[in-house]
C-alpha positions in Angstrom: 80.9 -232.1 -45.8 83.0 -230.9 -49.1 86.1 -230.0 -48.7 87.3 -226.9 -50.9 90.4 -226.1 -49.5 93.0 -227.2 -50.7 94.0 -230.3 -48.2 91.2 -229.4 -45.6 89.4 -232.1 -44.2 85.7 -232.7 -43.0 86.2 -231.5 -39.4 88.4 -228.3 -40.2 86.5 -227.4 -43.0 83.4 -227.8 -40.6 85.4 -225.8 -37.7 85.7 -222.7 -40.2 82.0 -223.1 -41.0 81.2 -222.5 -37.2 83.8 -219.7 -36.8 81.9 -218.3 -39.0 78.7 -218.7 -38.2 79.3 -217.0 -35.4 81.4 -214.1 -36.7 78.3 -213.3 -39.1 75.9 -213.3 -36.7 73.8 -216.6 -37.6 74.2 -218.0 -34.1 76.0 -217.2 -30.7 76.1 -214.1 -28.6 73.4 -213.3 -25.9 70.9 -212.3 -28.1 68.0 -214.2 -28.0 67.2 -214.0 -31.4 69.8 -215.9 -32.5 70.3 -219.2 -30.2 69.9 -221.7 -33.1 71.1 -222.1 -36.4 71.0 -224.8 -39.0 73.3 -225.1 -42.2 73.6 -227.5 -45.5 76.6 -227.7 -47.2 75.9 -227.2 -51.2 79.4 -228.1 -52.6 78.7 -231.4 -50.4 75.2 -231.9 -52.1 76.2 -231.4 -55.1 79.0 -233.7 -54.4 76.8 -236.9 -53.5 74.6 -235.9 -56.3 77.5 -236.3 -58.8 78.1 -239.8 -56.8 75.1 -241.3 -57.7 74.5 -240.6 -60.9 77.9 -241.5 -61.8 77.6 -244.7 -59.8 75.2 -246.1 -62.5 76.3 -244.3 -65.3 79.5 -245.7 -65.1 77.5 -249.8 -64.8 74.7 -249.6 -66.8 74.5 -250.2 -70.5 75.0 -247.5 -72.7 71.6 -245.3 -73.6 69.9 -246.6 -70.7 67.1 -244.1 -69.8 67.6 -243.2 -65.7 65.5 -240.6 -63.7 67.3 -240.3 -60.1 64.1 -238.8 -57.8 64.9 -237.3 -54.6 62.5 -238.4 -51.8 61.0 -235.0 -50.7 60.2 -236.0 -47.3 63.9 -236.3 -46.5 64.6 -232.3 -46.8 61.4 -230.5 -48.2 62.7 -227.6 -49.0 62.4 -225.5 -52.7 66.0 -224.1 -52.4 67.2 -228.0 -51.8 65.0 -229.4 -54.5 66.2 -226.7 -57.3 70.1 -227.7 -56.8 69.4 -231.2 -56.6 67.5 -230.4 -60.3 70.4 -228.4 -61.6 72.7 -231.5 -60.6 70.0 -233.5 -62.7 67.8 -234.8 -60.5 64.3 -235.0 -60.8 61.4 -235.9 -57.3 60.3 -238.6 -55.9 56.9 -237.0 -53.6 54.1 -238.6 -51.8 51.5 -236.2 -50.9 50.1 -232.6 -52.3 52.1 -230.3 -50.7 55.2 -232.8 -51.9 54.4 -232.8 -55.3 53.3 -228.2 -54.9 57.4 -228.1 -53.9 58.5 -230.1 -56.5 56.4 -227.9 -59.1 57.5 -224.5 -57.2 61.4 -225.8 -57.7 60.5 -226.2 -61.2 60.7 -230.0 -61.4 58.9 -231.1 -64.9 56.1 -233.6 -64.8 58.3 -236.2 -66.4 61.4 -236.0 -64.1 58.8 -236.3 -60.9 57.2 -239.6 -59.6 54.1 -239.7 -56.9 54.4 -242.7 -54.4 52.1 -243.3 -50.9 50.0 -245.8 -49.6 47.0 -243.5 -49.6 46.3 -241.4 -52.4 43.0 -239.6 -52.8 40.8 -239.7 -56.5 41.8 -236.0 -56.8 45.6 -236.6 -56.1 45.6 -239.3 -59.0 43.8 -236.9 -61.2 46.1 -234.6 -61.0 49.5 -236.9 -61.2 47.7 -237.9 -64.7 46.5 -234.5 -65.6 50.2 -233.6 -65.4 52.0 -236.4 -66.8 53.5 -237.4 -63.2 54.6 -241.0 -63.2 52.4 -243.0 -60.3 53.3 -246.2 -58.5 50.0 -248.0 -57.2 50.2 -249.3 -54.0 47.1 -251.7 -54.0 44.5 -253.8 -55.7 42.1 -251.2 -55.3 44.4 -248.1 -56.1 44.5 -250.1 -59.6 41.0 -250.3 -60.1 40.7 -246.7 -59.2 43.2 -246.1 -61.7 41.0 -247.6 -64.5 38.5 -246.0 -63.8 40.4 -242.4 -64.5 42.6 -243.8 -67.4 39.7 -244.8 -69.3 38.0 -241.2 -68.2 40.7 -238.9 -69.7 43.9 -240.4 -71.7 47.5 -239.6 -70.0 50.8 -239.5 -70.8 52.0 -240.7 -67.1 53.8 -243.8 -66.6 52.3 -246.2 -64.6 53.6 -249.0 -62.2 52.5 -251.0 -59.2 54.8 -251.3 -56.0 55.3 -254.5 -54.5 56.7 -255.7 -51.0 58.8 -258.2 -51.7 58.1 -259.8 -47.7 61.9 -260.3 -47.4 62.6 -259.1 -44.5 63.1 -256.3 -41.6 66.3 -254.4 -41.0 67.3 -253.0 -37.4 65.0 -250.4 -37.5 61.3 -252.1 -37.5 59.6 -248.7 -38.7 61.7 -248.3 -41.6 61.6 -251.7 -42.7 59.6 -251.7 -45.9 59.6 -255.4 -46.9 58.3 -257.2 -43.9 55.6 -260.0 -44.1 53.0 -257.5 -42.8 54.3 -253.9 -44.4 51.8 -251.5 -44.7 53.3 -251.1 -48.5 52.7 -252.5 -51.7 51.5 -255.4 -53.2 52.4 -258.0 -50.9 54.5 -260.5 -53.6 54.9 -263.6 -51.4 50.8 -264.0 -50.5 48.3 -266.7 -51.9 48.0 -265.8 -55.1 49.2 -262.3 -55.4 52.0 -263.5 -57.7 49.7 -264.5 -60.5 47.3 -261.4 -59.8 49.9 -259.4 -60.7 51.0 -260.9 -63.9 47.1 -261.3 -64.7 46.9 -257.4 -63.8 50.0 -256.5 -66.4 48.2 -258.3 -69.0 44.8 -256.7 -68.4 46.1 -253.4 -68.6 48.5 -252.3 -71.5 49.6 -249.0 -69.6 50.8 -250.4 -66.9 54.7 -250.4 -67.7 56.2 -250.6 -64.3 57.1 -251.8 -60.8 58.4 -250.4 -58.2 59.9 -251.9 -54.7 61.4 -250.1 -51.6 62.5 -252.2 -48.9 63.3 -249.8 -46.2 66.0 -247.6 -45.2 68.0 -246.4 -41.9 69.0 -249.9 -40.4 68.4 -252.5 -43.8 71.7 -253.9 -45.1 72.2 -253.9 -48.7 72.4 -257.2 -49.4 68.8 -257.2 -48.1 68.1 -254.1 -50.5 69.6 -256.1 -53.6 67.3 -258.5 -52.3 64.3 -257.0 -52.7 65.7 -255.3 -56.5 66.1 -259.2 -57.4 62.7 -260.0 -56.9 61.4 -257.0 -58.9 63.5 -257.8 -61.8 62.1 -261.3 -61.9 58.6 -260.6 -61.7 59.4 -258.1 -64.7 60.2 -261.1 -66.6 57.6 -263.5 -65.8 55.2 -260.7 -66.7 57.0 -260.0 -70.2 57.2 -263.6 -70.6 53.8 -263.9 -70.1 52.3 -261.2 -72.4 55.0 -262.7 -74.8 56.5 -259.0 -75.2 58.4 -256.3 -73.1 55.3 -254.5 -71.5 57.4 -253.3 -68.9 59.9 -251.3 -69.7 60.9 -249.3 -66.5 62.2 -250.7 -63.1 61.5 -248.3 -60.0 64.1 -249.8 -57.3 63.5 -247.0 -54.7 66.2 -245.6 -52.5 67.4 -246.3 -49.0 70.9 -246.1 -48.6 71.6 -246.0 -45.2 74.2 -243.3 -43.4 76.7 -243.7 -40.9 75.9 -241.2 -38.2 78.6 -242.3 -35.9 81.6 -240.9 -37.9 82.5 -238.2 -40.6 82.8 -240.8 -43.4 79.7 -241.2 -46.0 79.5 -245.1 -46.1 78.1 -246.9 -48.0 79.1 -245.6 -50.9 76.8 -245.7 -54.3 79.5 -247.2 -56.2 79.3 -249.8 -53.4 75.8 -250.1 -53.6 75.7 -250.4 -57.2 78.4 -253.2 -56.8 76.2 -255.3 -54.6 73.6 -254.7 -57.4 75.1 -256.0 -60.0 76.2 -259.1 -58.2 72.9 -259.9 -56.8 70.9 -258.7 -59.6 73.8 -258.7 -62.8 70.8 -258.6 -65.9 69.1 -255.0 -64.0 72.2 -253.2 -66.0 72.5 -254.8 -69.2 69.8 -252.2 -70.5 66.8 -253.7 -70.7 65.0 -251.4 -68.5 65.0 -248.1 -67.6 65.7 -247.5 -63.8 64.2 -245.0 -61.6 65.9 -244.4 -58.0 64.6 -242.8 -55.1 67.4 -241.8 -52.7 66.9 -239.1 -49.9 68.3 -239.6 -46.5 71.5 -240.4 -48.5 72.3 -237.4 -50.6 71.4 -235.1 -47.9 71.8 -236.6 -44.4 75.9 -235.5 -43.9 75.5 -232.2 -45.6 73.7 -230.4 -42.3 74.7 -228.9 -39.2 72.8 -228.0 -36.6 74.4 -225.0 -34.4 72.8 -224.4 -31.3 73.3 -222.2 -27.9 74.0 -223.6 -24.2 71.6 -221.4 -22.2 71.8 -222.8 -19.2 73.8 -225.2 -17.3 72.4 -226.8 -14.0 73.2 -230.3 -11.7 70.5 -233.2 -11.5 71.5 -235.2 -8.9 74.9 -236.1 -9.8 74.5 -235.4 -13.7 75.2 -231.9 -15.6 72.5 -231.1 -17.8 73.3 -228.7 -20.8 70.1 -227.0 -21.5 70.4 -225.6 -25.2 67.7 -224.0 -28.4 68.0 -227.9 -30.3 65.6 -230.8 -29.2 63.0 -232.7 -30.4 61.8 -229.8 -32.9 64.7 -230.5 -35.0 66.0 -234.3 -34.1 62.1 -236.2 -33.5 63.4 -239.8 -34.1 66.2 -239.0 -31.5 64.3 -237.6 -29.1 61.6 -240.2 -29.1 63.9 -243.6 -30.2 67.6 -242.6 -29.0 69.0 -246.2 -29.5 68.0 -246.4 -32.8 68.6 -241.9 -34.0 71.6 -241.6 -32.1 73.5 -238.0 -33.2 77.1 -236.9 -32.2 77.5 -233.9 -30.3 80.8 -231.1 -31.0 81.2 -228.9 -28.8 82.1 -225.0 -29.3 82.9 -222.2 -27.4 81.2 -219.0 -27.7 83.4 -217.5 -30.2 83.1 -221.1 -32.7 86.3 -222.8 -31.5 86.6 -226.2 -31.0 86.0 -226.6 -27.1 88.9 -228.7 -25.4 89.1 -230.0 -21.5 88.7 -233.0 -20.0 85.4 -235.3 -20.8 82.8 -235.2 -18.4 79.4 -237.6 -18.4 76.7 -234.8 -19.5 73.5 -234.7 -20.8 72.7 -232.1 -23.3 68.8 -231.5 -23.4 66.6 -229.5 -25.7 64.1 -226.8 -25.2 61.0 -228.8 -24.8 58.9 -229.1 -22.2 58.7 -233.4 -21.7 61.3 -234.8 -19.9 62.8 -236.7 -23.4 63.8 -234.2 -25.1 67.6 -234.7 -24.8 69.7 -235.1 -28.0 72.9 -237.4 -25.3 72.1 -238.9 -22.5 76.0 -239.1 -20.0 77.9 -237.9 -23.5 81.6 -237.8 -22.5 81.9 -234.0 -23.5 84.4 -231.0 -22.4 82.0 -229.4 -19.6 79.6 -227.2 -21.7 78.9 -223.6 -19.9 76.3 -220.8 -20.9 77.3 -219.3 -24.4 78.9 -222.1 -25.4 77.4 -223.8 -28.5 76.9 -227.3 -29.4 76.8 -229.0 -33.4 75.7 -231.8 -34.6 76.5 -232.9 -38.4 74.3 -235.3 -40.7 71.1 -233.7 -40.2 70.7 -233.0 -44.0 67.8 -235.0 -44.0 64.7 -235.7 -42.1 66.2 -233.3 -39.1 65.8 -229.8 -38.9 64.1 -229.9 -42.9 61.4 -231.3 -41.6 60.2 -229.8 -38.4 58.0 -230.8 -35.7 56.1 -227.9 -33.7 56.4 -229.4 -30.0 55.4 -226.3 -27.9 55.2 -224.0 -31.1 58.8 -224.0 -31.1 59.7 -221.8 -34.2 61.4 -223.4 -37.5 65.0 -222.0 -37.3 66.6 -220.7 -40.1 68.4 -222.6 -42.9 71.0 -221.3 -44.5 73.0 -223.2 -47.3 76.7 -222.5 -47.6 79.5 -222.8 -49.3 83.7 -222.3 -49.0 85.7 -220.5 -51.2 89.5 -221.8 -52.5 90.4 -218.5 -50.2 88.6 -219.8 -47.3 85.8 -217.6 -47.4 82.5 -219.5 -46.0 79.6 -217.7 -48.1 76.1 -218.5 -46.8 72.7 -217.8 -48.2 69.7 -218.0 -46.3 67.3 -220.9 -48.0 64.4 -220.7 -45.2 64.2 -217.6 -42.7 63.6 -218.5 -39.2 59.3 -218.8 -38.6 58.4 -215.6 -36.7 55.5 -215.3 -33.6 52.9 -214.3 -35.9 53.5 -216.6 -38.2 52.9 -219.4 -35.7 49.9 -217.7 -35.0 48.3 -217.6 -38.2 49.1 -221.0 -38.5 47.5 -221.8 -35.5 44.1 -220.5 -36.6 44.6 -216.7 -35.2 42.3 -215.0 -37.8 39.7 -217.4 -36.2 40.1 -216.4 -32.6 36.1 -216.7 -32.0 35.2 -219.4 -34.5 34.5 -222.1 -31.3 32.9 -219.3 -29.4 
């Protein structure tokens, strides 16, 4: 998180957020209406936001044309996508109701880019109708793509994403550039080398590529990796059409957070050093770049806040029963070892809780019996009222929420702390009501099946 005050670090300024939290009203007290909270920090999103671009400003060559997308998925939210636009960044989506946010924020066509794996006629229609930019994901995307560029002219850039096949990270299901990734053109197989410079040369608006190799888990040097092998096919395929038909490289995001501690590592700037060593030509301005961070910009800039309802004994352990689960934190609930989140503990009133660590689980409200955010955390013992955080959930936590036992979205509100002191929140998403789960769950349709 920012820090405003003068000399305040992450944890007290995150301490005064709670306090007041709870003094407002967002979260605490025995009212059931208000056992769960979740915050994002805007000085802190703004802050990254100003860290990436300047990390490439600051390498590439002068003039070189740059389009930083946010990935949607990691927080898709309209509030979050029109302050990442005012701090001049564009979207990176990859489905309809992706790209209907980006357009509601008020993202133009030409600062927005539609990826996925599995785009529908009607979807690419659209991206071309609008002047999107679209990355092809396969041989046949392509030759659907024909098909509606020779229907109707388009101003949209056009590119094909390859998988590089160089390699997992730790995480297996966010490695992008394995030998079988769902992804992309898959570089390294018979013949798909020349098929793509064959396809470049066929097609004079095709003007890109685009590679992601994966996020959470994949190291950078594995990243740069992949970036290499963009950059060269780019100039065997300008080589070979004996001109610079591409003009734009697409390098994707992924930057990968460090969930155990308060400190946002890697950096950009150290990202964009291991760039320019593996790959020293992608910043001499020959091509434009497109980037596609999410998890990254986002991820350390949210807080959870949620009540202790209930604390019991199961068999020797103390279980924390509290409103945050798998709703909120999915990849923990489901793959601890690989989502693991830190818990802070708070008394009632906001304060850091002190006393001696005891082995604890802390559970969520679901009804399965995974849904615990720490399994024997060392914590101060946790008691009714008492509230629990847990940071870096800016991204792909509570923004995206999963509707386990129709557990309600909570609230979102987006904060910010004044040289005084003064924490000033503003709500960006009001908490989903009972009818609204209702509707949603087909209730003007009651006696459809009967």
């Amino acid at each position: 998180m920012a820090a405003d005050t003068e000399g305040e670090g992450a944890a007290e300024r995150r301490d005064r957020v709670v306090r007041a939290a709870v003094e407002q009203g967002l979260v605490g007290g025995s009212d059931s209406s208000a056992p769960l909270v979740c915050l994002l920090d805007t000085d802190g999103i703004r802050a990254s936001a100003a860290a990436l671009t300047s990390a490439f400003a600051d390498a590439l060559a002068p003039g070189t044309p740059v389009l930083h997308a946010f990935a949607v998925k990691a927080a898709p939210l309209v509030p979050v996508l029109r302050l990442l636009a005012a701090a001049g960044l564009g979207c990176e989506v990859a489905s309809p109701g992706e790209l209907a946010l980006a357009r509601a924020a008020g993202v133009p066509a030409d600062r927005t880019v539609l990826d996925s794996p599995a785009k529908t006629a009607a979807e690419l229609r659209e991206a071309l109708a609008l002047g999107i930019a679209v990355n092809a994901d396969n041989r046949q995307e392509l030759e659907r793509l024909d098909a509606l560029v020779a229907a109707a002219p388009t101003a949209s850039p056009i590119g094909v994403r390859i998988n590089p096949q160089t390699g997992a990270g730790a995480i297996a299901a966010l490695s992008t550039a394995t030998s079988t990734s769902k992804f992309g053109v898959a570089l390294r197989d018979p013949g798909a080398r020349e098929w793509l410079v064959r396809a470049f040369l066929d097609r004079p608006w095709l003007t890109r590529l685009h590679v992601h190799s994966g996020s959470q888990g994949v190291p950078l040097e594995l990243i740069a990796q992949g970036v290499r092998e963009l950059h060269a096919l780019a100039e065997e395929v300008n080589a070979a059409a004996g001109r610079r038909r591409i003009d734009t490289l697409d390098i994707g995001g992924g930057l990968p957070v460090d969930f155990t501690s308060d400190e946002a590592a890697p950096t950009y700037a150290r990202y964009v050093a291991v760039l320019r060593e593996a790959v020293p030509a992608l910043f001499d301005g020959s091509y434009g770049l497109v980037t596609e961070f999410g998890r990254s910009l986002l991820a350390k800039h949210g807080l959870v806040l949620a009540r202790v309802e209930y604390t019991k004994d199961s068999g020797s352990r103390p279980i924390a029963l509290t409103h945050a689960g798998v709703q909120l934190a999915t990849r923990t609930a489901y793959a601890p070892a690989a989502w693991p989140v830190r818990i802070l503990p708070y008394d009632a009133k906001g304060a850091p809780k002190a006393g001696r660590p005891v082995a604890q689980d802390v559970a969520g409200p679901a009804c399965f019996a995974g849904d615990l955010l720490a399994t024997a955390r060392e914590l101060p013992p946790l008691a009714p009222g008492d509230l629990i955080g847990v940071p870096d959930t800016g991204a792909y936590f509570f923004t995206a929420h999963y509707g386990y036992n129709s557990l309600p979205r909570p609230a979102v509100h987006g904060f910010t702390v004044t040289t005084r002191g003064r924490v000033r929140f503003s709500l960006a998403r009001p908490a989903q009501s009972a009818a609204e789960i209702v509707a949603e769950a087909g209730g003007a349709f009651g006696d459809a099946l009967l």
